[in-house]
C-alpha positions, -999 to 999 in steps of 0.1 A, spaced: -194 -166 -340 -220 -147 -315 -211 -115 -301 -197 -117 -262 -224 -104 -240 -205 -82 -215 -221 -74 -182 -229 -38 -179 -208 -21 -156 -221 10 -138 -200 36 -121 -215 49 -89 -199 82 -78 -201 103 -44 -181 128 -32 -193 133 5 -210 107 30 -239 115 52 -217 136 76 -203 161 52 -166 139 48 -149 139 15 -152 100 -2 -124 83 -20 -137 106 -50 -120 140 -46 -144 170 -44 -143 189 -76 -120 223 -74 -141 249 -66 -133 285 -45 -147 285 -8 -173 320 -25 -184 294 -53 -193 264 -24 -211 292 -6 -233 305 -31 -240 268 -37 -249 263 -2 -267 296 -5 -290 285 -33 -298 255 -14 -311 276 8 -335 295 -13 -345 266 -31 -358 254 -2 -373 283 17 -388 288 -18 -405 253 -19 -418 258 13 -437 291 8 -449 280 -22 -467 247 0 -478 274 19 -495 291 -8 -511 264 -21 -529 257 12 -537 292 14 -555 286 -22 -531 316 -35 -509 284 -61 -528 261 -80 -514 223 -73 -479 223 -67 -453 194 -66 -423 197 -38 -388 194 -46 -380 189 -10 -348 165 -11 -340 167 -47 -322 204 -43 -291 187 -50 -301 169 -79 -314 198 -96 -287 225 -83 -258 207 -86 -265 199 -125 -279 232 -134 -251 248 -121 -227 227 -141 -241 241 -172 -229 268 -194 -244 296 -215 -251 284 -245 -265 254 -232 -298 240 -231 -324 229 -199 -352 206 -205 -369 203 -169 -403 184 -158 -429 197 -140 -403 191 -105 -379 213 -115 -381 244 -92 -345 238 -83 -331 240 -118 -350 276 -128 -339 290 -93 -301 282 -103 -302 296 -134 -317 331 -120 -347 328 -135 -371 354 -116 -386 337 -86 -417 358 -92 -427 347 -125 -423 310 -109 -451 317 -87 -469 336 -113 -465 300 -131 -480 280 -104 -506 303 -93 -522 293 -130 -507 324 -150 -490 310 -180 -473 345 -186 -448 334 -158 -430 307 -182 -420 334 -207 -384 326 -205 -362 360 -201 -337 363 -234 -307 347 -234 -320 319 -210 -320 286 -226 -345 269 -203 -377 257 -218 -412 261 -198 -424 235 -172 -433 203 -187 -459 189 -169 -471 159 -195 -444 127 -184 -413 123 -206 -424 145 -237 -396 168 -231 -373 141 -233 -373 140 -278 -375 180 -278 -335 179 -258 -326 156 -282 -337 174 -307 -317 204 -294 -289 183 -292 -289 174 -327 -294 210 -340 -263 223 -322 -243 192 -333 -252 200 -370 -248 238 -362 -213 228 -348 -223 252 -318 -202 239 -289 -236 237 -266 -250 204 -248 -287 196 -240 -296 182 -204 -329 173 -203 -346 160 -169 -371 134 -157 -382 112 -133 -380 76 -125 -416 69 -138 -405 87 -170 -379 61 -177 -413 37 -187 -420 63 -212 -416 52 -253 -402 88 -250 -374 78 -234 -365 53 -247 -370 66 -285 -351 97 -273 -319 76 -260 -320 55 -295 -317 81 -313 -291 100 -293 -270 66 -290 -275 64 -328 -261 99 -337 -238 105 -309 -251 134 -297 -245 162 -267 -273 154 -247 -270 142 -207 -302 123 -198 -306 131 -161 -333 110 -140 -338 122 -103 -349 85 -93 -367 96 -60 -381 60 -57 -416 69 -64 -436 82 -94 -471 90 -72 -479 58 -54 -459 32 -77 -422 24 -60 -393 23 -80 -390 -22 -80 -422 -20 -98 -411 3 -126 -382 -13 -138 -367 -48 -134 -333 -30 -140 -309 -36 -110 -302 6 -117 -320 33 -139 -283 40 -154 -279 5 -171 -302 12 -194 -280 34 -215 -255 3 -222 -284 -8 -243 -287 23 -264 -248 23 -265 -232 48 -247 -221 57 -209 -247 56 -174 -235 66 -144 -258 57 -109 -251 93 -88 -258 98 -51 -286 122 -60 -284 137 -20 -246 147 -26 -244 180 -44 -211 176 -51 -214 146 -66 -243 156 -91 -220 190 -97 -190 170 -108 -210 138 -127 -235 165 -149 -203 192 -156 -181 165 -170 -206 145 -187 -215 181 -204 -177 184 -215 -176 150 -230 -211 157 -249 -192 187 -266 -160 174 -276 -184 147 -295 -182 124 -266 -214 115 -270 -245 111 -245 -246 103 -208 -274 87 -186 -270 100 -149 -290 82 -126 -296 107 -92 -307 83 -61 -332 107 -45 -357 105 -23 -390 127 -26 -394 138 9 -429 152 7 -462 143 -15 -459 139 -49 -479 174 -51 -502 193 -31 -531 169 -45 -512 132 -32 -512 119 6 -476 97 4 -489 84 39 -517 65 20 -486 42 4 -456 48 19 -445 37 51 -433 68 74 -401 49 85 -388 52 49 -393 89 54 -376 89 85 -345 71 71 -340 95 45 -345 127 64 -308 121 77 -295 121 40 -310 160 34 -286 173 9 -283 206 27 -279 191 60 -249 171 41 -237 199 26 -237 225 57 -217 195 76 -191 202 47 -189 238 50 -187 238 84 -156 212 83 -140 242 61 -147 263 82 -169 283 62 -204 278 79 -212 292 115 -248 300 132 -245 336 122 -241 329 86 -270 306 81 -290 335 98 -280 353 69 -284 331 42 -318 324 56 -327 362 63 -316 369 29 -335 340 11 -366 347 27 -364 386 18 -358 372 -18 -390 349 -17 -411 374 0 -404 401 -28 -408 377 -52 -443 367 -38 -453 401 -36 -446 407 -71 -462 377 -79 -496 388 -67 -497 425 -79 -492 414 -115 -525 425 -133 -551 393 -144 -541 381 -179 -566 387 -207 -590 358 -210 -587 360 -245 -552 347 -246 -566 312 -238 -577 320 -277 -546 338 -293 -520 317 -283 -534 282 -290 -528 277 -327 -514 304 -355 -542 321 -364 -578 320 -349 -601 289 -361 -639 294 -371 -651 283 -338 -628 306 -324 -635 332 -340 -669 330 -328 -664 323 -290 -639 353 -287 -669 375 -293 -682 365 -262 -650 382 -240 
């Protein structure tokens, strides 16, 4: 007798509508300090992604790729991780290393071309910026399968976009966690374009999320604009991955607001009225409508939240450009364990 082919059936969760109101879905408990310094983050996430455009035009960053409209995406799931835990971010991850206080001026070190600003403080379990498409996506579930055979009560999250879903890494990386049941959340910000090719050309998938039925465990399809949604969908899929729940797929619907880095022009292929339809989803615009409901945001307090972001980002840039020139020799030392012939040879010349 043939198995029974069951439809999959995806969960879509959101917690607040465009105007800030609470959904059917409760908002998860949290104090009124703990939705401000969410709301504050947002903030510097943002004011951060804008100076750093600004840099880049000024020729002070190398190329740079915008997380504007994906803050929730990447704060709301950060946040819901623990110590202990791991973070596998892409090359669009500013959002992720900001939550997890990692220092902002080693993050323009990064992207002015100084590879000395992904040395990872100890005791933060972030790896550096990926920048090649998916290949981060094996090294999480790798993680994952070292804590579950450590039997340390940790989770991997590893994060990508929805052009990285076409990658054989993804796909190899959700066999095998399928296959061993192992703590590892898959989280795609679907922003609906990977550069110029829209999201119905990557996949003939009705959703990114039902791809995990196939690989036999859970996806859930998240408004990716609702950070209170992400917040809730990443923290419990995190506490089901380490009581040996197994893996989760989270599919955030984004929307990339600017270029896909400082080196694209979106206008070439995308039409401005999708833009325009999408600025009215902002997550902090969404979330600063919620505060405000609970009484918690007024004009003086974004004054403050901006004053005190932009005093953050403008230490951290001036940090960021009084760090001495690394040593041109590096290029040399780090790449394999110990110096080839040829190497050996060229380094005479620095």
């Amino acid at each position: 007798m043939p198995e029974q082919i069951v439809e999959p059936l995806i969960k879509r969760l959101a917690v607040l509508d465009e105007k800030g109101n609470e959904t059917v879905t409760p908002a998860p408990s949290l104090t009124d300090e703990e939705l401000k310094r969410m709301y504050e983050l947002l903030v510097l996430a943002r004011t951060f992604d804008q100076r750093a455009l600004t840099l880049q035009r000024e020729g002070r960053l190398g190329t740079y790729p915008s997380i504007l409209g994906q803050e929730a995406s990447q704060l709301g799931s950060a946040l819901a991780s623990e110590k202990g835990d791991w973070l596998f971010p892409s090359y669009r991850e500013s959002g992720v290393y900001i939550a997890l206080g990692f220092p902002l001026h080693m993050l323009l070190q990064y992207w002015a071309g100084d590879e000395r600003g992904m040395r990872v403080p100890e005791g933060m379990n972030v790896l550096p910026v990926c920048i090649p498409v998916g290949t981060q996506i094996p090294h999480a579930v790798g993680a994952a399968m070292a804590a579950k055979y450590r039997k340390d009560r940790a989770a991997a999250i590893v994060y990508f976009g929805d052009g990285g879903s076409s990658r054989g890494d993804f796909h190899e990386g959700m066999n095998m966690a399928g296959v061993f049941k192992l703590p590892v959340v898959f989280l795609c910000q679907n922003n609906q374009w990977a550069i110029s090719v829209p999201r119905d050309r990557q996949t003939a998938s009705k959703t990114i999320a039902q791809k995990a039925v196939a690989y036999g465990f859970e996806g859930i399809q998240v408004d990716g604009n609702d950070f209170l949604a992400v917040y809730k969908a990443t923290r419990d899929a995190m506490a089901k991955a380490k009581e040996g729940g197994g893996p989760t797929l989270i599919e955030c619907v984004t929307y990339r607001m600017s270029d896909h880095t400082t080196a694209d022009d979106a206008s070439r292929y995308r039409p401005k009225e999708e833009t325009e339809k999408w600025k009215a989803r902002d997550p902090l615009l969404r979330m600063r409508l919620y505060l405000e409901k609970k009484g918690l945001w007024t004009e003086a307090y974004q004054k403050d939240a901006e004053a005190h972001a932009t005093a953050m980002v403008d230490e951290a840039q001036k940090n960021a450009e009084s760090v001495a020139a690394p040593d041109p020799k590096d290029m040399f030392t780090y790449t394999y364990a110990g110096l080839t012939q040829r190497q050996a040879r060229e380094i005479k010349d620095f």
